[in-house]
Every structure is written in C-alpha cells, then in structure tokens.
C-alpha positions in Angstrom: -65.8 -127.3 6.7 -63.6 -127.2 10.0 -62.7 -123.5 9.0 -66.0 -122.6 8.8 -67.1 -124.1 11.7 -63.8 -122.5 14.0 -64.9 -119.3 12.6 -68.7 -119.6 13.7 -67.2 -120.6 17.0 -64.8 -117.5 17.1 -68.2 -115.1 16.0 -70.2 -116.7 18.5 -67.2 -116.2 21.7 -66.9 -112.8 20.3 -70.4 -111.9 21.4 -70.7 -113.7 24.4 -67.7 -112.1 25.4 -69.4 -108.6 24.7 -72.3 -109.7 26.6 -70.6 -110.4 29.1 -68.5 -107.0 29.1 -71.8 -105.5 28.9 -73.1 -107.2 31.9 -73.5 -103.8 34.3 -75.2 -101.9 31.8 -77.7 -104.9 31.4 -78.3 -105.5 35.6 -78.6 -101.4 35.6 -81.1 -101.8 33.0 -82.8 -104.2 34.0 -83.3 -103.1 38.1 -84.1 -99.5 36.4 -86.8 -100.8 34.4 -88.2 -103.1 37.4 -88.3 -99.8 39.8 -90.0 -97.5 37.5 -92.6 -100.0 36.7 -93.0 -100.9 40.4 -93.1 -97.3 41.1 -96.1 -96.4 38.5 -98.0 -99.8 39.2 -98.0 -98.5 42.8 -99.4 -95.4 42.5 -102.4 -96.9 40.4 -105.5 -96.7 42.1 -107.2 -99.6 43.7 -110.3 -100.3 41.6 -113.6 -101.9 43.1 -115.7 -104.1 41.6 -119.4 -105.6 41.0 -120.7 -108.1 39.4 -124.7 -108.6 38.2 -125.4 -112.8 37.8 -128.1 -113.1 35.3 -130.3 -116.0 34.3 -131.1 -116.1 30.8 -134.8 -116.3 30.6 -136.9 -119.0 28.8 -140.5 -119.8 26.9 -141.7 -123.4 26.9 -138.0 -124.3 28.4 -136.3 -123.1 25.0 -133.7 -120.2 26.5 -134.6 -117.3 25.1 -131.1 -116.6 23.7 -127.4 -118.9 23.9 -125.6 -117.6 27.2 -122.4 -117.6 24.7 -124.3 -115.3 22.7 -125.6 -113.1 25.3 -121.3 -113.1 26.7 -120.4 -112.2 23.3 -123.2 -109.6 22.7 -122.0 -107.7 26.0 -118.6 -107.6 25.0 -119.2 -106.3 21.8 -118.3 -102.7 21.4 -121.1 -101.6 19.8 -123.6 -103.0 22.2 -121.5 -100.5 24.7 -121.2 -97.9 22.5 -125.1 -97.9 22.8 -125.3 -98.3 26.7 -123.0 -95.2 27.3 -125.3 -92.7 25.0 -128.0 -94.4 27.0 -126.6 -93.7 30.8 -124.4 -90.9 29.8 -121.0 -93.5 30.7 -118.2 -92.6 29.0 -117.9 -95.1 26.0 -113.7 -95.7 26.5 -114.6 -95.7 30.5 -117.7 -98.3 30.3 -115.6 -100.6 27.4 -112.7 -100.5 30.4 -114.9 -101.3 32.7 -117.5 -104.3 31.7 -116.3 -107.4 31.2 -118.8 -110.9 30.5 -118.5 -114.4 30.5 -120.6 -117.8 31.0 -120.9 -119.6 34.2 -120.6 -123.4 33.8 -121.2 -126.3 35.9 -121.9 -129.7 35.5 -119.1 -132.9 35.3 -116.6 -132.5 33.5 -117.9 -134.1 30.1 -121.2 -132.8 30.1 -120.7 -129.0 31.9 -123.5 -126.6 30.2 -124.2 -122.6 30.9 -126.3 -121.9 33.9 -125.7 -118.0 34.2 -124.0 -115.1 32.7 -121.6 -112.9 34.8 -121.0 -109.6 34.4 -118.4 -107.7 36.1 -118.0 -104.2 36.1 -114.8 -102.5 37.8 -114.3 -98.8 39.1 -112.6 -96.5 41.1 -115.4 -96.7 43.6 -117.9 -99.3 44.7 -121.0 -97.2 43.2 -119.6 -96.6 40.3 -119.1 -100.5 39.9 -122.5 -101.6 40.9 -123.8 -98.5 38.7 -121.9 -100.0 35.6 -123.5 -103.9 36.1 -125.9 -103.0 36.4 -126.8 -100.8 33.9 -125.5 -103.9 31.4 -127.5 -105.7 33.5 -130.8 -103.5 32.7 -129.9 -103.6 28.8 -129.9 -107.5 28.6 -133.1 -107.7 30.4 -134.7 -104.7 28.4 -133.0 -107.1 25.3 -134.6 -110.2 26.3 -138.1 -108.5 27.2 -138.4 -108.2 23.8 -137.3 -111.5 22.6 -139.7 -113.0 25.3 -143.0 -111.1 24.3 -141.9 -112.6 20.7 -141.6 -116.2 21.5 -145.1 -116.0 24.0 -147.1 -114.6 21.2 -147.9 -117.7 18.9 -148.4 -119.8 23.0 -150.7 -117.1 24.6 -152.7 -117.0 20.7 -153.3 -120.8 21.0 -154.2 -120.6 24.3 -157.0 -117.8 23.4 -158.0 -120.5 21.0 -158.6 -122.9 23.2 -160.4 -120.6 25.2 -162.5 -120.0 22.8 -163.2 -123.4 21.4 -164.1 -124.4 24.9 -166.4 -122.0 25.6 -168.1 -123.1 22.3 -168.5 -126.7 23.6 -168.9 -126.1 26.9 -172.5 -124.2 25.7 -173.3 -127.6 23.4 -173.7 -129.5 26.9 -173.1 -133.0 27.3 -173.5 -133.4 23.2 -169.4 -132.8 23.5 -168.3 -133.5 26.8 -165.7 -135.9 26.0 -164.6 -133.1 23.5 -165.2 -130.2 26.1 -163.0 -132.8 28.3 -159.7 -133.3 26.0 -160.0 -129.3 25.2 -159.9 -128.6 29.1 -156.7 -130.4 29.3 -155.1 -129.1 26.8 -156.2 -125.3 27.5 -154.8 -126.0 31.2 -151.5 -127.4 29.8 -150.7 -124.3 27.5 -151.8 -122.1 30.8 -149.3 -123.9 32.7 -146.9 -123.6 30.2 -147.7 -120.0 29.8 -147.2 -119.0 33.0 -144.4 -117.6 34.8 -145.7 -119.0 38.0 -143.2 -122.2 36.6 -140.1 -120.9 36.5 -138.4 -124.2 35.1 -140.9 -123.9 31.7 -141.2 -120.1 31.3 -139.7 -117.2 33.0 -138.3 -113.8 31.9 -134.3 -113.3 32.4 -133.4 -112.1 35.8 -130.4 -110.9 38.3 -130.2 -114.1 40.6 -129.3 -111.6 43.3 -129.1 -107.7 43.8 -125.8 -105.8 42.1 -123.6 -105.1 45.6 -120.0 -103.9 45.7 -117.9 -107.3 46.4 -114.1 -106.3 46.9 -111.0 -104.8 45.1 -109.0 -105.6 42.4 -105.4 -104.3 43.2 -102.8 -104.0 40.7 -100.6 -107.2 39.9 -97.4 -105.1 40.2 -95.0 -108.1 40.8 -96.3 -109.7 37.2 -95.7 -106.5 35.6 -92.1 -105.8 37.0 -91.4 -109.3 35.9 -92.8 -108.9 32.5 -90.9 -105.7 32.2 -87.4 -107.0 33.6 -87.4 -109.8 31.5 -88.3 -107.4 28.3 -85.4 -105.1 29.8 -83.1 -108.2 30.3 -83.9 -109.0 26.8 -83.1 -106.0 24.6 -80.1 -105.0 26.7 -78.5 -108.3 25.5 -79.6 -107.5 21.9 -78.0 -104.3 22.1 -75.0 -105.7 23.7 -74.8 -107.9 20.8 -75.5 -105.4 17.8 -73.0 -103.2 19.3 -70.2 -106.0 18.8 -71.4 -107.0 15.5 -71.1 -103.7 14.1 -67.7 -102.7 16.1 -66.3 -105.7 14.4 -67.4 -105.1 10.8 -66.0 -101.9 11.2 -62.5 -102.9 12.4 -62.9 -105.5 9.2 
C-alpha cells in the first residue's frame, strides 16, 4: 500500500516537474494566443443597435397572445426565415441580428410581462432600426389577425343588441324597463368594444418609434481571457502527455 502510494507520488512529481520545464512554452502560448485574439476582436466592426418596445394588444383585457410566447415566436428560426423572404434580409444576417425577450416589472414575488423588446444589431444605425422594425411590423401584422378573431363573437353580440333594441324601442313604453336593461348592456359591450379604452381592448403597438440608441463594441478583454485561460489549459495538457509518453517509452 505504501509502495503504491510512493509510486503515485513519484508519477505525480514527474509531471509537475515537466510542467514546470515546460513553463516558457506555456507563457509563449498563452501571451500568443491573448494577442492574436485581441488583435482580430479589434478589428471587428462596431455594431449599432435598435430596439422596437411593443405592447402586446388585448380584447376584453384578455392579451391577445403570452409575451413569453410572442419572445419565443421571434426567436424562432422559422418565424425569421419568413421575415427575410418577406424584406429581402438575408436569413443568416437577420437570425444574427434580432434578438427578443420580455420586459418585467412588478415586486419581486409578483413581477408579470409588461412589454416585449426587440433588439436588432447592425453595422449601421439604419440598418438596425430597419431590422426592428420590420420584426416589429410582423408581430403586429400577427396580432392583427389574432385581434379581428377574438372581436368577432364581441362586435356580433353587440349587433345583437342593436338589434333587439331597436325592436323594443318601436314597442314604446310596453318594454321600457326591457328597452332600459338592453341599453345598458348594448353601451357596456360598445365600451368594451372600443379601442377608445385602451386598458379593456386595444390592438398591439410600438410604445415609441424604432430610433438608433448606441453601439455595442466588442468585449475583447472577455474574449482574450476566455482564450488565455483555454491556451493556459491545453499547453499544460500537452506538457503533461508529452511526459507520460517520454516515460513509457524509456520503460
């Protein structure tokens, strides 16, 4: 058992020892590495961005669609796909580009979705706020649809009431508490139905126009420090191997 353990101890001195012999070739490595990929990150080109804030719209205060659905929709490469044969965008280019999430706010325990962001990036502010919002237009071209499908059975029962008032209203006072009770509910499904009341129905907007809001400049001191450390990494690997095979060949 002692034996076994000595020798472990020997193996394990044996490579630190090469390791250590090897130390040169692994700084070298390691400050090569950390230049070359300071050198490319540099000479990346600063992209700008813009980003489209939409409000997902609603029908008798039911959303027309989950905001996590509508982030996840966006993403989705086949939803861009069908944007870029739509604007002529490159599909690659415009899946680069667009990226979605939900806004939250609220405490802490009870935070809910209030908008969905969309931010497009691009080698120059036009082509940003071109990219948003065209995603932008989709959604709300999506939702348009979804909308005209949830008001139809609400504006049919409000023709209905229409109608059944107009019926009583020409009986006279035979049905006026009828006429009465029909009234309220025909102006209560108008409210409802209109858009005039944003916190009951409206169609899903841009809270603000698409405008070019800044640069995102590479993070070159993350990637030199992901690459170093990747660097510092396999040169000690191969510092090792080499031992472990010089000494099963002397063996």
């Amino acid at each position: 058992m002692k034996d076994s353990m000595n020798e472990e101890e020997i193996r394990l001195d044996h490579y630190i020892q090469a390791v250590w012999r090897a130390k040169w070739f692994v700084i070298i490595a390691v400050i090569l590495a950390a230049g070359i990929t300071a050198y490319l990150a540099s000479r990346q080109p600063t992209l700008h961005k813009a980003t489209a804030l939409i409000k997902i719209g609603r029908v008798w205060k039911e959303p027309l669609e989950d905001p996590y659905i509508t982030e996840r929709v966006i993403n989705n490469s086949g939803f861009l796909k069908e944007l870029a044969q739509k604007t002529g965008i490159g599909p690659s280019k415009l899946k680069r580009s667009i990226k979605s999430e939900v806004d939250i706010a609220g405490p802490r325990k009870t935070r809910y979705p209030i908008l969905v962001s969309v931010t497009a990036t691009a080698e120059t502010g036009e082509e940003a706020v071109r990219f948003a919002s065209a995603v932008a237009d989709e959604v709300r071209a999506r939702h348009e649809l979804i909308f005209n499908e949830a008001m139809k059975p609400h504006l049919n029962e409000e023709h209905r009431l229409e109608e059944r008032y107009k019926e009583l209203a020409a009986q006279g006072a035979a049905s006026r508490d009828l006429t009465l009770k029909v009234e309220s509910e025909l102006s209560e499904v108008k409210a409802n139905n209109s858009l005039a009341n944003p916190n009951v129905t409206e169609k899903t907007r841009l809270i603000e126009d698409v405008e070019s809001d800044g640069v995102v400049r590479p993070d070159i001191w993350r990637k030199v420090a992901s690459v170093a450390l990747l660097a510092a990494v396999l040169s000690v690997a191969a510092a090792a191997l080499t031992a472990h095979f010089t000494q099963k060949q002397e063996q």
